[in-house]
C-alpha angles and dihedrals in degrees: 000000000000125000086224103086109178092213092071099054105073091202091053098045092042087046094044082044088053094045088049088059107044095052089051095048084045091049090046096053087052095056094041081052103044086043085056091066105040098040097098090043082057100047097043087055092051096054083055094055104042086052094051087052092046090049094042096054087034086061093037088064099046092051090057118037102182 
């Protein structure tokens, strides 16, 4: 392994920190971004799918009374 261990260089620890958070606060707002167009593809599909599931067990049931 290296001699150069980032944890006992305060600067480097508090750079590679800061780093740390900025790339996770830049990949959040993608996401949010990118969940912002597609949500009402989402929930549209879910409403499908949730009705497919209600009508299959609805006729599951008829099909068989006891």
């Amino acid at each position: 392994m290296s001699d150069k261990d980032p944890f006992k260089d305060p600067f480097r620890w508090f750079l590679n920190a800061s780093l740390f958070v900025l790339f996770g606060l830049v990949a959040l707002s993608l996401a949010v971004n990118v969940l912002r167009q597609i949500w009402p593809w989402l929930f549209v599909i879910g409403i499908i799918v949730g009705g497919v599931i209600v009508a299959l067990k609805i006729w599951k049931e008829r099909r068989e009374p006891w």
